[in-house]
N, C-alpha and C positions, 0 to 999 in steps of 0.2 A: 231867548224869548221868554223868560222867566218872569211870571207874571202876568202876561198878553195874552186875553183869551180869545182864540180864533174864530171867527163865524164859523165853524163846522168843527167842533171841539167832539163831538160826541164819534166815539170809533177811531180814535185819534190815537198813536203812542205817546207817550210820557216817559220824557226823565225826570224822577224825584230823587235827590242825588247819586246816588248808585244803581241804585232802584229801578228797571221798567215796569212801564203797568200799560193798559187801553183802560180808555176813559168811556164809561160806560152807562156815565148818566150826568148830567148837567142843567143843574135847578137846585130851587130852594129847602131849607128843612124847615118844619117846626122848631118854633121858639131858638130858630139860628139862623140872623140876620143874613143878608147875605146869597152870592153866588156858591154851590159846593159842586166839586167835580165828584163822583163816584166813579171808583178806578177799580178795574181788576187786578194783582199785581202777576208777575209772571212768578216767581218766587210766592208759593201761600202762604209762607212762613211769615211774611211780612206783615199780611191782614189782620182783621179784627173778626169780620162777620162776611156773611153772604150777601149783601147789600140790602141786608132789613136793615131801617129804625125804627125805634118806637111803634112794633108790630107790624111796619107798614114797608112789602119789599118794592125796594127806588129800582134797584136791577138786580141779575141773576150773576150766578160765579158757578164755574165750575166745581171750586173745590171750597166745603161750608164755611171757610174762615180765610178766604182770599179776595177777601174786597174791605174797602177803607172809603170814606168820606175827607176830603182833601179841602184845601185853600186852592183856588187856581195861580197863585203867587208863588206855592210852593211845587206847579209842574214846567216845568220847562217840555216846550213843545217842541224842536228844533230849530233847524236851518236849513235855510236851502241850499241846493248841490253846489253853488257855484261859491258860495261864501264858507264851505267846507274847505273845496278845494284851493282858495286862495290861502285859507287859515293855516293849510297843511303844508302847499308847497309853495308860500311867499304870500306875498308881496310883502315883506316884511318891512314897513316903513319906518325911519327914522327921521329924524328930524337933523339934520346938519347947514352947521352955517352954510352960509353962500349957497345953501343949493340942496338936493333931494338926494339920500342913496337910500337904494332900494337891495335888500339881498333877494334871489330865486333858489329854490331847493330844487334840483331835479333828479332824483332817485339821494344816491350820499351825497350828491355833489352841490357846493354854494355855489354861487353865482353873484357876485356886486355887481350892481347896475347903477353907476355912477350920473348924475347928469340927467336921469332922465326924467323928464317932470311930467312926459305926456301919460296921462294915464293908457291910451291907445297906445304905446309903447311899452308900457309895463303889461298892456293883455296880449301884446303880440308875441313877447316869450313866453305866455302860457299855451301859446299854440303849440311851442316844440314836446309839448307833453303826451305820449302816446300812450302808457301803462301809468292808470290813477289809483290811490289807492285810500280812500277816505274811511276806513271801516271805524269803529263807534267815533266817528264824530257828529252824531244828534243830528243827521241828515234827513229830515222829510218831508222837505218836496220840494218841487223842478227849479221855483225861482220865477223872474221876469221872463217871457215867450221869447226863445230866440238868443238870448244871452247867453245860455254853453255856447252855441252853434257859433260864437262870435268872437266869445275868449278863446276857448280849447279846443277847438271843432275838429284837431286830426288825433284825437283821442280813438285808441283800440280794443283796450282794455281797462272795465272797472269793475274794484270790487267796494262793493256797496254793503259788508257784511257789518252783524250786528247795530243797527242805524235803529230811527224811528220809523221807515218807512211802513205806514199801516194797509196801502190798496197796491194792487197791481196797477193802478191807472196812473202811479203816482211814478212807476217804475216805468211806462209808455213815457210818460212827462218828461222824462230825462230823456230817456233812448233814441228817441223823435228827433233830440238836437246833435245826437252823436253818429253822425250816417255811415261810417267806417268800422261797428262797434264787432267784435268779434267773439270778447269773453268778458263775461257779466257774471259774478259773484254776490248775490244777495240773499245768501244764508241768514240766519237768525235774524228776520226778521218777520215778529208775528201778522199777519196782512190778510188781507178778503181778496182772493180772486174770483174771476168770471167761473158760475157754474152753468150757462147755457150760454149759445153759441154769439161767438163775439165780429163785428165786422173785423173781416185783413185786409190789414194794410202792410207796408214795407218796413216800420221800424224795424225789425228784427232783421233783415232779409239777410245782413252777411253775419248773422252771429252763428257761432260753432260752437262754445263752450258757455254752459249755463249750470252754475249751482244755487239750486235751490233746497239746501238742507235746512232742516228745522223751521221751516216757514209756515208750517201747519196744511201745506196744502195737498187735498188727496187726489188719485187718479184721475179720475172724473176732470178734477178742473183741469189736469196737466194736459190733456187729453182735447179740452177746451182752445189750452192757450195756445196749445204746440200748431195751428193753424195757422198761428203767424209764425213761427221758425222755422223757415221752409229749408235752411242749409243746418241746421243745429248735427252736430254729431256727438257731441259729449255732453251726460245730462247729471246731475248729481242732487239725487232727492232723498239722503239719509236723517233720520229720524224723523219722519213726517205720519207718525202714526196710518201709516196707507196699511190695510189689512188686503182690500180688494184689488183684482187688476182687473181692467177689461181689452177686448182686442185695440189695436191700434189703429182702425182704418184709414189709411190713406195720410196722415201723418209720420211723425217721426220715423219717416222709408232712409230719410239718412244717417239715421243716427247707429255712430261705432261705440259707446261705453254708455253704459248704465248704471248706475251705481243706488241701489234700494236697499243697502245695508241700515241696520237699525230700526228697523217695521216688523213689523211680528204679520208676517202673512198668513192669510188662514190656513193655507197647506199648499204642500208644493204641485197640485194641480194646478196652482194660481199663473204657472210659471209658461202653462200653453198659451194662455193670453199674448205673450210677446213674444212667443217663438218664431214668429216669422218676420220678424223684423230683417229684411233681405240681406243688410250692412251689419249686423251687429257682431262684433267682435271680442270685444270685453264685457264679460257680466260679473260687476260684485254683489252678491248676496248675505256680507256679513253680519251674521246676529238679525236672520230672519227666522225663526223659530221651523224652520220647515224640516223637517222628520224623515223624507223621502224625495225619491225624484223617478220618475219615470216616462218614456218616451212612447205611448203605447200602438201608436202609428207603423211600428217595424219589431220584428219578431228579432231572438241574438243571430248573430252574424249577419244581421246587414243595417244600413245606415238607417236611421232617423229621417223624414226629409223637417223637423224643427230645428231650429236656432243654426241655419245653413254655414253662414260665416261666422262661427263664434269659434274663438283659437285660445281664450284665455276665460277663465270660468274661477270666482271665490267663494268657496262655502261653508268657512271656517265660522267655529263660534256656534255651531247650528245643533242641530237633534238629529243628527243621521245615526242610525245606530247597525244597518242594516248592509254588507256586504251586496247586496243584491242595488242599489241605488250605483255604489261603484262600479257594478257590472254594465247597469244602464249608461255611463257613460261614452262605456266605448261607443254607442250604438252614433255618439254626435261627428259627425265626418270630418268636421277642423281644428278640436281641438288640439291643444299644446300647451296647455300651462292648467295647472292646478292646485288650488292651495283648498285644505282640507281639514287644517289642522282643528285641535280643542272639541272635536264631534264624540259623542260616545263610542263610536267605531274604534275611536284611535285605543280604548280603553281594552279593548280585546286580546290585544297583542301585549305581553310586557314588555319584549323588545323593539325600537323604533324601526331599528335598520330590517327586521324581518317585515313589518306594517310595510314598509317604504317598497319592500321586495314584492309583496301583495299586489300592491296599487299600479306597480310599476307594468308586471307581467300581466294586469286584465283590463289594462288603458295599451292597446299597442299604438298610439301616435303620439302618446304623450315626450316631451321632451323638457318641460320643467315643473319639478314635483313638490310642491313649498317651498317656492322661489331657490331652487337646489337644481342645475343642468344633471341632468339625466345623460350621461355620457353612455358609448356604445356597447362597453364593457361590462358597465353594470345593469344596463339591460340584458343581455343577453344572460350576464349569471344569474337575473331575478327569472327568467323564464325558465331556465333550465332548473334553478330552482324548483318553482312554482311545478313544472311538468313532473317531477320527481317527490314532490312533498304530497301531493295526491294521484300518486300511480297508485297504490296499492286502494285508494277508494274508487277510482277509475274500475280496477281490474272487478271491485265486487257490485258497481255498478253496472257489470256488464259488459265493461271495456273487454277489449282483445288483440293479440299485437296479429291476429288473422283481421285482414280487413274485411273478408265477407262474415266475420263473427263478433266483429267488433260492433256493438249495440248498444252503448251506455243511454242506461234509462233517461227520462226526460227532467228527474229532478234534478238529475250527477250536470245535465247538462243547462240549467238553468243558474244552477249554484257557478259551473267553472266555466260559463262561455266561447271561453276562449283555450278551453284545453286541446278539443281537434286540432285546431291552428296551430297550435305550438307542437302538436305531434307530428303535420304535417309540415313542420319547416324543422323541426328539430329529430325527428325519428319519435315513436313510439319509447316509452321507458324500457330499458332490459330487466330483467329478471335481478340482475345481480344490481341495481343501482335502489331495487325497492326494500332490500333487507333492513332490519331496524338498526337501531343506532350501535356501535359496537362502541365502549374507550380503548382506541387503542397507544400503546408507547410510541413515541416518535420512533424510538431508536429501534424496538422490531415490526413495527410497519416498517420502515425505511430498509430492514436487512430481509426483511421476507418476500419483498420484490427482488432484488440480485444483488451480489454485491459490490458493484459497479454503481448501485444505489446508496450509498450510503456515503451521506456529505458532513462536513464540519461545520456545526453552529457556534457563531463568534460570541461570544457574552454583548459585545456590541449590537448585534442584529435588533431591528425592534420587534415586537409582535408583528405589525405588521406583515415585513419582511420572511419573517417565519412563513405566515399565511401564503405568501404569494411562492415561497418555496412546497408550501405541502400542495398546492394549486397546481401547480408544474408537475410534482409527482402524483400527485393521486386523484388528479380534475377534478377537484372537488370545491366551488367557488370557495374563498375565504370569507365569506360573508356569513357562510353556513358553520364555518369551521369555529371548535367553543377549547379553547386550550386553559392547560391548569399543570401542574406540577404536583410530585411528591418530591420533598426533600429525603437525603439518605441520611441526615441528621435527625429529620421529627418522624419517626415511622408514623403510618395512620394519618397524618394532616395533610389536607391536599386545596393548594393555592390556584385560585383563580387567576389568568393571565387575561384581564379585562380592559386594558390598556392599547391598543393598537399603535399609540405611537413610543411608548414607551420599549428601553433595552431588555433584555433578559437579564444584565445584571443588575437593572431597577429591582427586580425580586430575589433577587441574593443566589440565584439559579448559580449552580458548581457542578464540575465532572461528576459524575456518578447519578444527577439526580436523574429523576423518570418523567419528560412532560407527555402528558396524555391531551390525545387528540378526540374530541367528537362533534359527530354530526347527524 
């Protein structure tokens, strides 16, 4: 459509060859003959100015040097859906003697359609097409009334990403003809939707999966549109500059996955707004600038009644810095999955595997911890951990392994929520398990329990293996346990055994030498 300028050019997308822009003003200049489009571009880099000339502003730009005065010859406006989707998936005409063949694309596969001249024969194999996939192909808008609904009509899936589409109306225009439409992908595409209330209808009625990232649209409209997708369950609105949320009444009640990653929310109070979404089960929050989280509805040890079914939760990339936010989790009744990673938090710990141990023992229903199964084993060693790496601040809190003296203050118990629990399913700490860290030798630890204790390590063993032997003798998780060696070669030097899967003879380990054990 390059060169054709539309009755309703103004608000419109633009391909300038690589280039998008929205055309923002359409009329004449001083002493420049002629029709000129004023175009914002998406890219500012590409502009000259803010849509002044010659002192006088044609239109406004967001950013001072992202707008340009154009030829209308040199925008291409697009095409509409259905002349995409022939483009894409056929009708590829050729010209042969005696007669027509036509090739079909349907996903990899060609198709020859030999003989067939009817053109209603060539749209009737556009019917077998249920997942379309036209993304930047200059698509914007519906086409002739009626004409999806005629070629492609059992169409289920489309993604309509990165296009010209400029209005949500333009995206009804299509939808309207696709009555089976169930996932709609029309990401990067910059466009005006409804911000007050719009009549429902049924275009939407069976759709489930809808991505609208980078479309520029905020709450408010989502919130508008979501009126007509009365079965929607998966929503996907990352980078859309949304700061604010508001409650959802009476909408989006079916939706399972949320995806608002890439929005800088004001703060994570934002996040009570949708907590009662009855279905929701996956929340990504990646790279929303939120600091904290808290459930203030329910005091520690009992449930939340927000975000009722949510089992899987991301909030990696963010500002959490604050152990007290992971405390608040437990307080959510369904989760199961957590990814957390790149937060100041994580910065705390130097070690991962001890962070992992953390997280692990004051989320007790967690079962996948940064996309890592949380197996039963090393739950129970992070708790027993966790119960034992703060007994001795338990006991100066007030703790007491006498239950009617047992009274840890109210800060000991907002810091470890979850330490009663653990004492009452695992016993109180003993006395002898809170002493500080001693190095001891393998080989008289191993002979100062009996000598009936005292086993043969292969040069072959790995670290590992070692661990899960001192585990056996002295219960003491390997996860806790920090091994090192002195050679009876190098007096004084003492080697790190930092390796879990690596042998004891990876470190040149020989009779006589001494490996030392702490924890």
């Amino acid at each position: 459509m390059s060169g054709r300028l539309p009755a309703e050019a103004l608000g419109r997308r633009v391909l300038c060859g690589t280039e998008r822009a929205t055309v923002r003003y359409v009329g004449g200049l001083p002493a420049a003959a002629g029709i000129w489009l004023g175009v914002e571009w998406d890219d500012p880099q590409r502009g000259k100015h803010d849509g002044t000339y010659e002192g006088t502003q044609y239109f406004k730009c967001r950013h001072p040097r992202g707008g340009s005065f154009i030829r209308p010859n040199k925008a291409n406006f697009g095409v509409d859906f259905l002349t995409a989707v022939k483009d894409r998936y056929g009708l590829k005409e050729q010209d042969v003697q005696n007669g027509t063949k036509n090739t079909l694309v349907l996903g990899k596969k060609t198709v020859e359609l030999i003989g067939m001249d009817s053109i209603a024969e060539q749209q009737s194999q556009l019917n077998l097409l249920v997942d379309i996939s036209v993304r930047e192909c200059a698509v914007s808008h519906a086409g002739q009334k009626e004409e999806i609904s005629r070629t492609c009509g059992n169409i289920r899936h489309i993604n309509l990403s990165k296009n010209l589409l400029s209005s949500w109306d333009t995206v009804t225009d299509i939808a309207s003809q696709v009555p089976n439409l169930e996932t709609l992908n029309i990401s990067e595409n910059k466009m005006k939707f409804p911000s007050t209330s719009i009549s429902v209808c049924n275009v939407f009625s069976k759709l489930k999966i809808l991505a609208l990232n980078q479309t520029e649209i905020t709450w408010t409209e989502v919130l508008v549109c979501a009126r007509g997708w009365p079965a929607v369950e998966e929503l996907y609105l990352t980078s859309n500059n949304i700061t604010v949320l508001e409650r959802p009444d009476n909408v989006l009640q079916t939706l399972k996955l949320l995806d608002l990653s890439d929005n800088q929310l004001l703060d994570g109070n934002q996040l009570h707004q949708i907590a009662h979404l009855p279905r929701l089960e996956q929340l990504i929050l990646r790279n929303t600038g939120i600091s904290s989280i808290h459930f203030p509805d329910s005091e520690f040890g009992h449930k939340t009644k927000m975000f009722p079914s949510l089992k899987r939760l991301a909030i990696n990339d963010n500002k959490i810095s604050q152990w007290s936010s992971i405390n608040e989790l437990e307080k959510l009744p369904s989760l199961r999955s957590l990814q957390c990673h790149n937060n100041p938090l994580m910065d705390t710990e130097k070690n991962p595997e001890t962070l992992r141990q953390l997280i692990i023992a004051k989320i007790s229903q967690l079962e996948v911890l940064n996309k890592s199964e949380i197996l039963p084993a090393e739950r129970k060693g992070a708790e027993l951990d966790y119960r034992k790496i703060f007994g001795k601040e338990w006991l100066a809190a007030g703790g007491n392994w006498n239950p009617e003296r047992n009274k840890p203050s109210g800060e000991f118990r907002a810091a470890h929520p979850r330490y009663a629990a653990l004492c009452l399913k695992y016993g109180a700490p003993e006395e002898g398990e809170l002493k500080g860290q001693q190095p001891l030798t393998l080989k008289n630890q191993l002979l100062s329990k009996s000598p009936e204790m005292v086993k043969i390590i292969l040069s072959s063993m790995t670290i590992q293996r070692v661990k899960g032997l001192l585990y056996r003798l002295l219960k003491i998780p390997g996860s806790e346990l920090k091994l090192s060696y002195e050679s009876s070669k190098l007096a004084g030097k003492e080697v790190e055994l930092d390796n879990d899967l690596k042998p004891l003879q990876f470190y040149s380990i020989e009779n006589g030498d001494c490996v030392l054990v702490r924890w």
